[in-house]
N, C-alpha and C positions, 0 to 999 in steps of 0.2 A: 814922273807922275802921269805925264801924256799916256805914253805906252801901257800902262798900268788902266789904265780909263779906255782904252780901244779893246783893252784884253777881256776887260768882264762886260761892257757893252757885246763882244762878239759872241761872248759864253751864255749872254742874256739872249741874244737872237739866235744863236741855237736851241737852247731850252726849251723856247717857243715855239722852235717848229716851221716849218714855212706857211706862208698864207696861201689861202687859195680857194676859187669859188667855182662853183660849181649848177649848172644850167642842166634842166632836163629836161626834151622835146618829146611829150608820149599824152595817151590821153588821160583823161583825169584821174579816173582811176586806178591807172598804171602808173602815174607822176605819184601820187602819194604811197603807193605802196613802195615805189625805188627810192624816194627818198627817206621814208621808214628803215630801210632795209641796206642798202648799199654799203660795201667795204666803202667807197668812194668818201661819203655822207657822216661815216659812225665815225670815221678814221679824221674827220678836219678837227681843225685845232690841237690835235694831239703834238706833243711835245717831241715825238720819235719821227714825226713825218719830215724827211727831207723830201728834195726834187727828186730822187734815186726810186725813192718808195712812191713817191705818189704818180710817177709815170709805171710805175709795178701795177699799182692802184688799178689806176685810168686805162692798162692792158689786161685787168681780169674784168674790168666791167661787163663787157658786153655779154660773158659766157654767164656770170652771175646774174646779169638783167635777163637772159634769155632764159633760167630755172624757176627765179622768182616769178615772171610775165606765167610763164607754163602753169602755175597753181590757179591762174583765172581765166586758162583754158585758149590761151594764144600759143601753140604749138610752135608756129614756124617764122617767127618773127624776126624782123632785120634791127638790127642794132648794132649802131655805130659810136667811138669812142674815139675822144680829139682831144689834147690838148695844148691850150693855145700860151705861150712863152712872151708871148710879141711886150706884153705890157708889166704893170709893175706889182702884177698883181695875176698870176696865173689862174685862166679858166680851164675847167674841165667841161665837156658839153657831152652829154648822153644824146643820139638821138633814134629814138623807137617807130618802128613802122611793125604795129600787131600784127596786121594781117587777117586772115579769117580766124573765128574761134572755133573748139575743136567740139562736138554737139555729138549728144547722148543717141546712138542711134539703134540699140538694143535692148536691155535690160532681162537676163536669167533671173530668177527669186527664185529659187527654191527653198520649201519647206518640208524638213526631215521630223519625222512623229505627227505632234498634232491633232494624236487618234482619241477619241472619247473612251477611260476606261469600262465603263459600262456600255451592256450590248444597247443599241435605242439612245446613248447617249449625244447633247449637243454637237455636230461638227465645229472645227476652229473653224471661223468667215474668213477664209484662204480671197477670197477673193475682194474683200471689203480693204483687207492686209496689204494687197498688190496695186488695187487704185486708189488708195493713201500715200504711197511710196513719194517723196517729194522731189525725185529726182527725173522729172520724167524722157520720156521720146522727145527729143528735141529743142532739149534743153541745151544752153550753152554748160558743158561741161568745168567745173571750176571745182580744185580739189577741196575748200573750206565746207560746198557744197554737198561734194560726195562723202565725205566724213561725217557731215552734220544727217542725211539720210538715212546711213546705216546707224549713225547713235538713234535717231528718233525711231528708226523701226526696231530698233532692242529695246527703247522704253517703252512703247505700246504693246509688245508682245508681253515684256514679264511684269506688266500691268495687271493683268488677269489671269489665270488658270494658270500660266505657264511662268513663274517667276525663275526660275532656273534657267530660263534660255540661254544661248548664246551664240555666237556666230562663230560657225567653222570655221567656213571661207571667204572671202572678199579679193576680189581682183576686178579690175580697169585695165582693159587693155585699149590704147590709143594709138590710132594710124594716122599720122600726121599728115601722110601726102593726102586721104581721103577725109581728113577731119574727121572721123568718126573716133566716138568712143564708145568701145563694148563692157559692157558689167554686169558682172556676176556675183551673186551672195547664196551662200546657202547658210542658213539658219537650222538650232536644230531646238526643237522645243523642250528635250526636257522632262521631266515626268509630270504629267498634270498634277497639282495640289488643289486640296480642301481646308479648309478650316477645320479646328478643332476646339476644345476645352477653353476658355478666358481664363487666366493666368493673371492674379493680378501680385504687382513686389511695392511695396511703399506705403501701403494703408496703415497707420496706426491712429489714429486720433476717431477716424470719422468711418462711418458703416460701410461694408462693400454695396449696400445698394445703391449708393452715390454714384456708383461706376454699372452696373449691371443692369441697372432699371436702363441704362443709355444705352446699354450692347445691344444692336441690330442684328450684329452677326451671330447665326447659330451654323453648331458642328454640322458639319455636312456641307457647308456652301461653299460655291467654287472661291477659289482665291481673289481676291481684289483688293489692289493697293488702294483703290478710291475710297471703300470701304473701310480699310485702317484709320484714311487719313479724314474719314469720315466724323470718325468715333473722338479719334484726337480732339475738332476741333469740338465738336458736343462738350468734352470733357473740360476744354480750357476755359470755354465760357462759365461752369458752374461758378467759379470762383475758388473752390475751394484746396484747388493746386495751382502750385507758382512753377509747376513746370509736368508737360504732362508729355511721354512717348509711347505711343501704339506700334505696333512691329508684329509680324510671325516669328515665332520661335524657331528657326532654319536649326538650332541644335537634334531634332530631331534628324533631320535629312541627311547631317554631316553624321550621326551616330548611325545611324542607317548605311550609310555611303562607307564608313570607316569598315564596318560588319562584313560588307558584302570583300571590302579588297578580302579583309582577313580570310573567308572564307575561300578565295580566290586561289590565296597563298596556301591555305592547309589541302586543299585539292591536287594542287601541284606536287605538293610532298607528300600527300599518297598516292600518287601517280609513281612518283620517281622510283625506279627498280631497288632493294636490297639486297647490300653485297654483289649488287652486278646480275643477279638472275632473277628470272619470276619464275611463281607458283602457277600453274598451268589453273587451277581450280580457284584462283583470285581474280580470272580473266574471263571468265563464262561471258558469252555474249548476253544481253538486255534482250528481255521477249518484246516484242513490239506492241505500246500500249500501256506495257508496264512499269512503273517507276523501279528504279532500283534500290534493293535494298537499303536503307540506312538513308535515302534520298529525299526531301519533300518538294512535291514539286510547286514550283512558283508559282502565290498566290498574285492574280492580277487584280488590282485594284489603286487608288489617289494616295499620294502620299498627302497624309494628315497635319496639320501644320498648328498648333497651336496658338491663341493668340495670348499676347506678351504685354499687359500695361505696366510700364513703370511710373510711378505719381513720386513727385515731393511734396506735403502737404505745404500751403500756407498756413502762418499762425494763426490760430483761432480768434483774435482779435486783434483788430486793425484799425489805428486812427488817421486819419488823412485830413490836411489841412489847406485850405488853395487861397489863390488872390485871382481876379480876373477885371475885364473890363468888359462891358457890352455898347456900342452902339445906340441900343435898346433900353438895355433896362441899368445903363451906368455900372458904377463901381461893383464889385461883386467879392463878399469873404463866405468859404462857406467851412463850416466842421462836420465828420462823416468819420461814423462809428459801425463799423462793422465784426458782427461775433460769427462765427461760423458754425456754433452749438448752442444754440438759446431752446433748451429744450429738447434737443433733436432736428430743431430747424435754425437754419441760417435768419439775421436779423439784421438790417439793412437801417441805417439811421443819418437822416440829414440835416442840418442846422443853416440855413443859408439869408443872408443880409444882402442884398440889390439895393440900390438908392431907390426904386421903381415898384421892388418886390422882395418881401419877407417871408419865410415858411420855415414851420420845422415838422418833420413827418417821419414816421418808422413803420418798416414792412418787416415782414418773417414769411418764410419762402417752404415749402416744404420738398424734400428733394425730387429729383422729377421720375415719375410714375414708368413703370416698366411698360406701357401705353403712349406714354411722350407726353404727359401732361406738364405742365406746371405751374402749382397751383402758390397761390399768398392769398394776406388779408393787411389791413395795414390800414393805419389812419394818419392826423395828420392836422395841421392850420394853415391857412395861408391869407395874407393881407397885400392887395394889392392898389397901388396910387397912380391910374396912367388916367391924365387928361381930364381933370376933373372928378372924375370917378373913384371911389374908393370904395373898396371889395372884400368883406374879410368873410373868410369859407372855413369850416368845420367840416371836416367828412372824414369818413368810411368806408373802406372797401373790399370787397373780396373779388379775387380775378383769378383765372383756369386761361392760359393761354398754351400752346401745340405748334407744332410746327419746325419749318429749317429756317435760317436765312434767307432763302431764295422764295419763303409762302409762310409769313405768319398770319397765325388767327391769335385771336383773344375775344374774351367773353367776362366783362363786368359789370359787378351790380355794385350801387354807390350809395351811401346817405348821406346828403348835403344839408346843412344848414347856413344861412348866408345872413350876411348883414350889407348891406348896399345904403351908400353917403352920397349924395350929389348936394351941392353949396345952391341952396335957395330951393329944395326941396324935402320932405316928408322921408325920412328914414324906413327905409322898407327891408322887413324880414320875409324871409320865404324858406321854406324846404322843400327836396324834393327827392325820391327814390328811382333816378333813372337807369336802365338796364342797353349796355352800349356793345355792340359786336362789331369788331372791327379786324379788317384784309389789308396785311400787304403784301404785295407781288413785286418781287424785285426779278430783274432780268437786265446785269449788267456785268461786262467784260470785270470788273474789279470794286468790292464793297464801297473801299475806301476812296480809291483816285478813280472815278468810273469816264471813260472815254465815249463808251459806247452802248446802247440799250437805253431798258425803260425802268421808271419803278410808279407802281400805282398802291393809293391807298385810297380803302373807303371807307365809311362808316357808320350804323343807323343805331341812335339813340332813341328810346322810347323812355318816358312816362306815362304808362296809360291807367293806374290804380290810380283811385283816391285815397292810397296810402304814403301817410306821410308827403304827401304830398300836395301844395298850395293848387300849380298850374297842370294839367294833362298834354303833353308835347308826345311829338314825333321829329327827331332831326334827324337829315341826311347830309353826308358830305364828303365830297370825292377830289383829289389832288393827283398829280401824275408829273412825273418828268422825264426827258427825253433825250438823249445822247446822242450822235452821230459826226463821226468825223467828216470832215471838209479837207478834202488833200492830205497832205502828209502835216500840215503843222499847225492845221484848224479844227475846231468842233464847236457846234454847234447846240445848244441846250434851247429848249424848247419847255414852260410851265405852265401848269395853269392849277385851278381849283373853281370849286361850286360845290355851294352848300347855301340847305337853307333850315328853317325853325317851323313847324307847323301845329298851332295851338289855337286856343280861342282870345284867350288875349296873352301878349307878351310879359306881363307885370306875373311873376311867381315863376317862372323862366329862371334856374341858375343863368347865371352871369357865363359863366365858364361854357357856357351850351350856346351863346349867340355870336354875332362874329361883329369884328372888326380887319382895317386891311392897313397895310401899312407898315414899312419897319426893311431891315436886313433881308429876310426872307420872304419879303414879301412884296407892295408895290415900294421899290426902291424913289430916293425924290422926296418921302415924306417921311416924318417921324415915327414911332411905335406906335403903333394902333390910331393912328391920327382920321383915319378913315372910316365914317360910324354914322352914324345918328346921334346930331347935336338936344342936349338936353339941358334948358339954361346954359350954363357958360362948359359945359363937358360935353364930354364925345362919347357915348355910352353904347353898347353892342348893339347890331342889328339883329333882323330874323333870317336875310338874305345877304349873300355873297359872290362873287366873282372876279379874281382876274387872271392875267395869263403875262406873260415875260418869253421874249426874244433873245439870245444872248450869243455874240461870237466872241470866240478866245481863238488869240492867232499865238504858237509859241515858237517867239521869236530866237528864246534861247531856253529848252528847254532843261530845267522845270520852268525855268521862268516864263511868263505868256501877259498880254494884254487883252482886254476885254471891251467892248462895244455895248450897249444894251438898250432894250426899251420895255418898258414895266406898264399894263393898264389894269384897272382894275378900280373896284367900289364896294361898301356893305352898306345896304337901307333897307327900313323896312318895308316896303313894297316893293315887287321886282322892277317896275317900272319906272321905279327910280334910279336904280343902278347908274347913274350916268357917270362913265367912265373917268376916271382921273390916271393923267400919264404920269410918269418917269423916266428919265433917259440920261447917257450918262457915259466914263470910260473908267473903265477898271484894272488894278494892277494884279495878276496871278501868280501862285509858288506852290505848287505841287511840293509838299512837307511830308514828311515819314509818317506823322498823323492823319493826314488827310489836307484838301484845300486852302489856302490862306488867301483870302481875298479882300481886299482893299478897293473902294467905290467911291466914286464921286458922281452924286447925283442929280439931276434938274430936275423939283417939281413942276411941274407947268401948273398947275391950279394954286398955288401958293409962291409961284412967282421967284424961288431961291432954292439954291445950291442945299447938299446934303453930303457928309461923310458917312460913309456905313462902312463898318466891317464885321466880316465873319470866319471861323474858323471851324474844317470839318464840314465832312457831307453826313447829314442827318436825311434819313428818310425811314 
C-alpha cells in the first residue's frame, strides 16, 4: 500500500508541473507589457513545465524581451536572464536596461491624385493632411504608434471626397546605432466621388417625406461620411424607425470598376494576332489628335455615388409602461401611448402619477419640413402639490422648433388657465397667453457622458395682449454649464442660472412662469422647490432667481468617480432680497450606458440638516 501511495503522490507532482516564480527588473511600462507577453509568464503553472523546459524558458527570454521592448521603441536594450535553483522554490529574474528610445527623425507623406475633377475646382488641403499626421519629428518611435497614424490618416482621407483611398506603401526604417526612425507612406486618393440620387429600401407603412424632407444632401455634393452619419442620426430621432442605416451605394463604383477590367481584357484580345499574322491595313498608325475609330475617349469627371437609406419601420403603435423614483417629486408610474399615423401625424400621449405631481397630456407632431422645421400642437392638465402650494394648469399649445443638437431654437405660443390653492388664502384663477422663444447651445465632447465644454440655455417669455390674458409680463432666464478636466482623473463642473419676472403686479402670473430653487438640480441641501417666497404656511414662486454650483468629481476607478460640491443660490421677489442659501456635500458617481448616475449627500446650512438627492442622466 506504501509504494502504491508514493506512486500517484509522484504522478500528482508531475501533473502539476514545477513551481516557479518569476521577478522583472524594467521600467513600468516595459514590466507590464513582459509580463502580459512572456513564454516565461503565459507558460507558469502549466502542467508540461519541468526544470528541462523552464531553463529552455528562462534562455529565450532575453531575445523575446528584446522584440517585445522594440514595439515601444527601445531598440538596443540589455536584458539579462538568471535563474536561481538555490531554494525551494525556483526564481527566474528578468533584468531590462532600455536604454535610449529610437525617435521619429524624418517623415516622407506622399500623396498620389488628389486633383480636383473640374477645371477651378477645390484643391485636397495636402498640407492641413501633413500637420495632422500624429506621428510627428521627434517623437519616441513605438510601433502601436505608428500603425495607429497610418490608420487615422486613412480615416480622415476617405472621410471626404476621396473614400476609396488607400495606402500603397508604408515603411520604417530604423537605425538602432543612431536611434533614428525614417518613415514613409505614400497614399493614393482614389477617384474623387459625389453624391448622387437618395435611394431609400424599407418604407412601407409611412410617407417618403418622413425621410426626404431630412436629406441635406443633394446630387452633386462632394462625398462626406459626416454628412451620412449626419442624416442617420436626424432619422433615428424621428421615432418612427427602430433601426435606421445611411451609406453610399459603392455598387456603382464596383460596376464601374468590373466594366472597365472587362474592357481591359477585350482590348487585349483584339490586340492578339490571328492565326499568328496581321493584316497590314488593321495596323494604320492613329493621326495625332484624333481618336480612333470605334474608340470614345475618356470622359473626365466624379464618380457619382448614390445615397442608400435602409429603415425598419417601428410599429405604428406603442405602449410603454415605467416605475421610477425621484428624490423630488417621490414615487413615480407613468402610461405613454404612442401612434405613429394619427392622421398623417405622429401622436405622443402621456399618463403620469408623482406623489408631488400629476398630469396627463397629448401632442401630435407633424413630420419635419424639407426647411427643418418641426412643428406640433398639443394640450394637456397638470396638478401640482409642492409646499403648500397646490397648482392645477389647463393648457394649450402650439410650438415650431429647428435646429441640431449642438443649437436648438423653438418658438411657443401657450393658453393657460390655472387654479392656485394656498391653505388660509382666497382661491385664485388666472389665464394667460404667453409667447416663449427659447436657445440652446450645446458645445460638449459627448451629449450624454460630457467631460468637457459648455451648454447654455435661454429664454424670453412675453405676455404682452390683453388677450386672454389676467396679468402682462415679460420673463427672462438664462442657465449654463460648464465642463473641464482637471488631470487625467478630474473634472470639474461649474452652474449657474438667472432669471427674473417683469410685470405690474405678480398676482395673474402663471405659476409655471415664476421661480423657485431647490431640489436634485438645483441648490442641493434643501428639498424640491423649498426655496421661494413664503406665503402663510407655503413657499410659492418668486419673480427673481439665482444660483450657481461648484463641483469636483475625482474618478478614482473609472466609471466609478466621487464628487465634492457646493450649491448657493435663492428666489424672492425683490432682487435684493436674494440672500443666498448654501449646500454642500460628497457625492458617489457611475458613468452608465444611459448617461450619469449620481448619488448626494447634502448639507443645508440655512435649515441646519443633511439631505439624500439623486439623479440620473444629463439633461440639458
Amino acid at each position: 500500500m506504501l509504494s502504491v501511495y508514493v506512486t500517484l503522490n509522484a504522478q500528482a507532482a508531475l501533473a502539476q508541473g514545477i513551481d516557479y516564480n518569476v521577478r522583472i527588473d524594467a521600467p513600468g511600462e516595459l514590466d507590464d507589457l513582459l509580463e502580459e507577453n512572456l513564454d516565461l509568464l503565459r507558460w507558469r503553472g502549466n502542467a508540461r513545465v519541468d526544470l528541462e523546459q523552464l531553463q529552455r524558458l528562462v534562455r529565450d527570454a532575453p531575445e523575446q524581451a528584446k522584440t517585445l521592448i522594440a514595439t515601444e521603441g527601445y531598440y538596443s536594450p540589455k536584458v539579462t536572464a538568471t535563474l536561481d535553483t538555490s531554494g525551494a522554490t525556483p526564481v527566474a529574474r528578468i533584468v531590462v536596461e532600455p536604454g535610449e528610445p529610437v525617435e521619429v527623425s524624418d517623415i516622407d507623406l506622399v500623396l498620389q491624385g488628389f486633383v480636383p475633377f473640374e477645371e477651378g475646382g477645390a484643391p485636397y488641403d495636402a498640407a492641413a493632411l501633413r500637420n495632422r499626421w500624429s506621428l510627428p519629428v521627434g517623437a519616441r518611435f513605438r510601433q502601436a504608434d505608428w500603425e495607429g497614424a497610418k490608420r487615422d490618416l486613412l480615416r480622415e482621407v476617405v472621410a471626404s471626397r476621396f473614400p476609396r483611398a488607400q495606402l500603397v506603401e508604408t515603411s520604417a526604417t530604423v537605425d538602432p546605432d543612431t536611434r533614428r526612425a525614417s518613415l514613409r507612406v505614400v497614399i493614393d486618393s482614389g477617384p474623387e466621388m459625389r453624391f448622387g440620387a437618395l435611394r431609400i429600401r424599407g418604407l412601407k407603412r409611412y410617407p417618403a417625406s418622413v425621410i426626404t424632407n431630412l436629406n441635406k444632401i443633394k446630387p452633386g455634393d462632394e462625398y462626406s461620411e459626416a454628412a451620412l452619419q449626419a442624416l442617420q442620426g436626424r432619422l433615428q430621432e424621428t421615432g418612427y424607425f427602430s433601426t435606421v442605416e445611411v451609406s453610399a451605394d459603392m455598387r456603382a463604383v464596383l460596376a464601374a470598376e468590373l466594366e472597365e477590367m472587362k474592357e481591359e481584357n477585350d482590348d487585349v484580345d483584339s490586340a492578339a494576332p490571328a492565326g499568328g499574322s496581321t493584316s497590314p491595313s488593321t495596323n494604320a498608325p492613329a493621326v495625332p489628335g484624333q481618336a480612333a475609330t470605334g474608340v470614345k475617349p475618356p470622359t473626365p469627371g466624379p464618380t457619382v455615388l448614390p445615397v442608400l437609406v435602409r429603415v425598419t419601420e417601428n410599429k405604428q403603435k406603442n405602449v410603454e409602461v415605467g416605475l421610477g423614483f425621484s428624490t423630488n417629486t417621490g414615487a413615480r408610474a407613468q402610461l405613454g401611448y404612442d401612434d405613429l399615423s394619427v392622421f398623417g401625424k405622429r401622436m405622443k400621449s402621456d399618463l403620469i402619477y408623482e406623489q408631488k405631481r400629476q398630469s396627463a397630456r397629448a401632442d401630435f407632431y407633424w413630420p419635419t419640413t424639407p426647411d427643418g422645421y418641426n412643428d406640433s400642437v398639443g394640450g394637456g392638465v397638470e396638478r401640482e402639490d409642492v409646499r403648500g402650494e397646490i397648482t392645477t394648469t389647463i393648457s394649450a399649445s402650439a410650438r415650431r422648433a429647428w435646429g441640431t443638437p449642438e443649437l436648438e431654437r423653438s418658438l411657443t405660443l401657450e393658453v393657460l388657465a390655472e387654479k392656485r390653492q394656498v391653505e388660509g388664502v382666497d382661491t385664485n384663477y388666472s389665464k394667460s397667453l404667453p409667447l416663449t422663444y427659447n436657445v440652446t447651445r450645446r458645445k460638449l465632447d459627448n451629449l450624454i457622458l460630457p467631460t468637457r465644454g459648455y451648454a447654455l440655455n435661454w429664454q424670453v417669455g412675453v405676455a404682452p395682449l390683453p388677450v386672454f390674458t389676467d396679468e402682462k409680463f415679460i420673463r427672462a432666464y438664462a442657465r449654463g454649464i460648464y465642463y473641464r478636466p482637471v488631470g487625467e482623473t478630474g473634472t470639474l463642473i461649474l452652474r449657474g442660472e438667472l432669471g427674473g419676472v417683469f410685470s405690474k403686479d405678480k398676482e395673474g402670473v402663471p405659476s409655471s412662469f415664476l421661480f423657485r430653487a431647490g431640489g436634485d438640480q438645483s441648490v442641493r441641501g434643501y428639498g424640491y422647490q423649498e426655496l421661494g417666497v413664503r406665503e402663510g404656511d407655503a413657499i410659492v414662486g418668486a419673480r427673481y432667481l439665482a444660483t450657481a454650483g461648484a463641483e469636483y468629481q475625482y474618478w478614482f476607478r473609472p466609471p466609478w468617480g466621487v464628487a465634492v460640491f457646493y450649491d448657493v443660490g435663492n428666489a424672492a421677489d425683490k432682487f435684493g432680497d436674494l440672500h443666498p442659501k448654501s449646500g454642500y456635500g460628497i457625492g458617489a458617481r457611475w458613468r452608465s450606458p444611459v448617461g450619469p448616475i449620481n448619488v448626494d449627500v447634502a448639507y443645508g446650512h440655512a435649515v441646519k440638516k443633511a439631505r439624500l438627492h439623486f439623479s440620473l442622466g444629463f439633461t440639458f
